[in-house]
Steps between C-alpha positions, in 0.01 A plus 500: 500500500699790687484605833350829331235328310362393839518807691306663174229225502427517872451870489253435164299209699499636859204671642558886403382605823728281695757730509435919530695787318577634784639220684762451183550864534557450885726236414657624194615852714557672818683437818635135574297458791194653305550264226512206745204564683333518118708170404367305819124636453518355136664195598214464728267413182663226404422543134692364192454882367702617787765256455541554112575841591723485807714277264485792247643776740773172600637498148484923483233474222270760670512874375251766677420827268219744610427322765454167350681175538550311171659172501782484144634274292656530177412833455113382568287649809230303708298653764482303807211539609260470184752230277419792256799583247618843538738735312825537687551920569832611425530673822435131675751519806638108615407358866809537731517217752730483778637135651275508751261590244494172300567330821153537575359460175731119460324457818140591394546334198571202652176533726309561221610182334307325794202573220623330230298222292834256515558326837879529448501852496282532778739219685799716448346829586356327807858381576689813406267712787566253770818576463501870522202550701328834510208619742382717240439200269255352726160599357617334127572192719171470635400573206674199293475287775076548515533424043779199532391126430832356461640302814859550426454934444236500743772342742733759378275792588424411850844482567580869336218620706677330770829688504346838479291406830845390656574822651162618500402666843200238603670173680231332342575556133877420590431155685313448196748585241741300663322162493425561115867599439567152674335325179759696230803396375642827346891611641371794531174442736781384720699815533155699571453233745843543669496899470164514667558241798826744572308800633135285548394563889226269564552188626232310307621640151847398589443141549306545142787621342757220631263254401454668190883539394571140576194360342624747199894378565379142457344556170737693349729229662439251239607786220858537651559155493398449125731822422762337691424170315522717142796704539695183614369257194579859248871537671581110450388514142726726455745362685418185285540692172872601668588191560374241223829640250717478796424154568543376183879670456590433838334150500673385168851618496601636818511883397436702827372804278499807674381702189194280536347837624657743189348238241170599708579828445582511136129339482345819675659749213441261241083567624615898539645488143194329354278719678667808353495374124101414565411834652732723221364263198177284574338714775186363428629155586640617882284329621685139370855564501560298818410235279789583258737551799450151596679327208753795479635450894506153431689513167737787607582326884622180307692645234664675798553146672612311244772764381586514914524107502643429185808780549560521815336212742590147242861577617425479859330192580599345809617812667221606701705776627615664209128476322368688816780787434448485119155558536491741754727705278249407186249674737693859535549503143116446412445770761701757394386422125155584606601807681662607146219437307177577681661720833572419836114645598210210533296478164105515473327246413095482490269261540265388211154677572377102568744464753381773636291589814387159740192276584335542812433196670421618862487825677875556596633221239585608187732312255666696211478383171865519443589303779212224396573477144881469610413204704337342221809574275700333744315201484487533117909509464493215779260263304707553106853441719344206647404371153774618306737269776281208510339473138781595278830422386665804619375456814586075463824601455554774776334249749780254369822713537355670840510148677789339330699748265806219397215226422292706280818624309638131444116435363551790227364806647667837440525651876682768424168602212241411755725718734455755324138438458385434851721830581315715235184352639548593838587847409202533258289406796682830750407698164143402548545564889634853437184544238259388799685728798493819250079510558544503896806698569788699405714412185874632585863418421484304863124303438697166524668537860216540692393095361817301493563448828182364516522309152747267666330416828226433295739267298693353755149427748328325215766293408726531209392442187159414584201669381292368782731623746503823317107539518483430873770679651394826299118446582594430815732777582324786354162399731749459827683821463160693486308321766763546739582859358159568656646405859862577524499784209706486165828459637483206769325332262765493213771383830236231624481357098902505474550308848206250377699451229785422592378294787310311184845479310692385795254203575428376101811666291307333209201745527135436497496277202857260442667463147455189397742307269859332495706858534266575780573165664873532481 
């Protein structure tokens, strides 16, 4: 059912005399100020009738000919007041409304909401006029507060009623209103607190108001630590998703890959391409084409690796220093191809309508969906590496030739082919990074240097090679960097992470977790 169908069944239902002719008319035309006064006398009702038609004149469906107000749609006219349908005149002249206009009728719409039959609505019309309080929405308080039976909106209401008798002129109602603002948890009860203990005289109401922001402060306290806890679990799963490729190349053969971050990259416009093709042929499907860019990053990041390692990095093995140039140098070139192709400007790339929006779990804590579903993803790409390594004979054989490379070739194993493999694996893996970093930020020719800095502390903290270490040292980066981001700011805490480091480093070379096996003994 539309919005429409709603508006056009309340105004059949409602009590006709609920709402007058002339206070639609007084509404519908006139002076601003005029038309408030006639808005706040309505609003004083607290009718459904009243709000069916306030919502009307808020989506400029209201026409006034001879003196009449008729509400339109499709060509169809209702009068207001009787629910009556009426033929449209064809002198009918629209509604103007000015901003401050359908500022106040957002605002008595949401009053008027107070009213409704569904406690949500109520909850979050309750909720939405504590935050904006207004004196001259006082009476429909009263009003809802005297009809309310539900704890949690009743709650809600008192507090509303609250911060309009904050700077009220009685040091009564203010004393008052500050000990029931002391039971909320809303950010923004604690700026009204704050703003009215700045310019407050009395003594009495002062000490209110302290105790009421810090009784406020400590429950919104809770909030900012959870937020704190979130963001730093969502940045080391993606650190995690950096990293997991990175420690399988660099873990197996050596290769200090600097265009670790461009095969990241190509995984982000692989997503932008896909996203194009789905919105120019199957735009009915949008809504799934992440889906389809999943497979596609991961396919078009390996072919990139294994054409990379099997051209370029097989003939430097045991030349750390050359592989770092070669690949630095592989990472220009994958730059400037992308600047050919797709433009040296940041591409767009949109989230999925059900990654969309975010779940509200307390008052100032809110966790996006793209950030939650990401850390789930993360987890998902940890768990198949995990299996594909330990369950498989890929994975039997990678485990073999990272701990001792000349023993598993004398027992028959190609290491050059499962080179070549674990390389293209890796990379696939950055493609599937790149397709997770394109629904949280900015896909550009220069997406991959802002993470590979980072990739190899990650890397090199863990341990090499390991997938435990891997795990931990991302995890436990990502939720260090933002709690002490919180106390030093952004950029102390990136210097106090690097001098941990290599503190770490310096004390256990080996990193968190040791490689075990002969060619780590020797």
């Amino acid at each position: 059912m539309t919005r429409w169908a709603v508006v056009l069944g309340m105004l059949l239902t409602c009590n006709a005399h609920a709402l007058t002719a002339d206070q639609a008319l007084g509404m519908a035309v006139g002076e601003s100020d005029a038309r408030i006064e006639a808005l706040a006398k309505a609003v004083a009702q607290g009718n459904e009738q009243t709000a069916a038609f306030l919502q009307a004149l808020a989506d400029d469906a209201v026409k006034v000919a001879a003196g009449k107000v008729l509400v339109v749609k499709d060509g169809k006219g209702l009068d207001p007041v009787s629910g009556q349908t009426v033929d449209v005149p064809a002198d009918a002249e629209d509604v103007m409304l000015n901003n401050r206009l359908r500022g106040e009728i957002d605002t008595a719409l949401a009053a008027l909401k107070l009213f409704s039959t569904d406690a949500a609505l109520r909850q979050q019309a309750a909720l939405a006029l504590l935050k904006e309080p207004d004196a001259s929405r006082l009476p429909v308080l009263e009003k809802a507060l005297a009809a309310e039976k539900d704890t949690a909106v009743l709650a809600l209401l008192m507090q509303a009623q609250a911060a309009v008798m904050l700077t009220g002129d009685k040091t009564e109602d203010r004393l008052q209103a500050a000990r029931t603002l002391s039971e909320s948890s809303q950010p923004e009860v604690l700026l009204l607190l704050n703003q009215q203990l700045g310019h407050e005289q009395d003594a009495a109401v002062q000490s209110a108001l302290k105790l009421a922001v810090s009784q406020v402060q400590g429950k919104l306290r809770w909030g900012e630590r959870l937020g704190q806890l979130f963001t730093g679990a969502s940045l080391g799963s993606i650190l995690l998703l950096v990293a997991l490729g990175l420690a399988i190349t660099y873990g197996l053969m050596g290769v200090i890959n600097m265009a670790h971050g461009e095969l990241m990259m190509i995984g982000a416009y692989a997503t932008y391409v896909v996203q194009v093709a789905f919105r120019q042929w199957l735009p009915g499907a949008f809504d799934w084409y992440l889906l389809a860019a999943l497979p596609v990053a991961f396919i078009t990041s390996a072919l990139v690796g294994a054409l990379m390692e099997r051209s370029i990095l097989k003939h430097l093995y045991g030349r750390p220093l050359e592989t770092l140039l070669a690949t630095w140098g592989i990472s220009l070139v994958l730059m400037q191809a992308v600047r050919s192709l797709f433009g040296a400007q940041n591409v767009g790339v949109e989230n999925p309508s059900w990654m969309s929006g975010s779940v509200q779990l307390m008052s100032n804590l809110q966790l996006p969906w793209n950030r939650v579903l990401i850390i789930g993803f993360a987890a998902a790409v940890l768990l198949g590496m995990s299996l594909l390594i330990a369950k498989t004979r890929l994975g039997l054989f990678v485990r073999g030739v990272t701990q001792n490379r000349p023993m598993a070739s004398c027992m028959g194993i190609n290491t050059a082919r499962i080179d070549t493999y674990a390389f293209a694996l890796g990379s696939g893996i950055a493609g599937l990074a790149g397709c997770a970093l394109s629904q949280i930020g900015n896909v550009g020719p220069d997406l991959g240097q802002s993470y590979i800095v980072d990739s190899f502390m990650v890397v090199v903290l863990g341990g090499v090679g390991q997938l435990a270490g891997t795990v931990y040292a991302a995890l436990g980066l990502g939720l260090v960097n933002k709690l002490l981001e919180g106390w030093t700011g952004a950029v102390l805490a990136k210097i106090a992470v690097l001098v941990f480091i290599i503190v770490f480093i310096q004390k256990r070379p080996q990193g968190i977790f040791a490689m075990k096996g002969r060619s780590a003994e020797a």
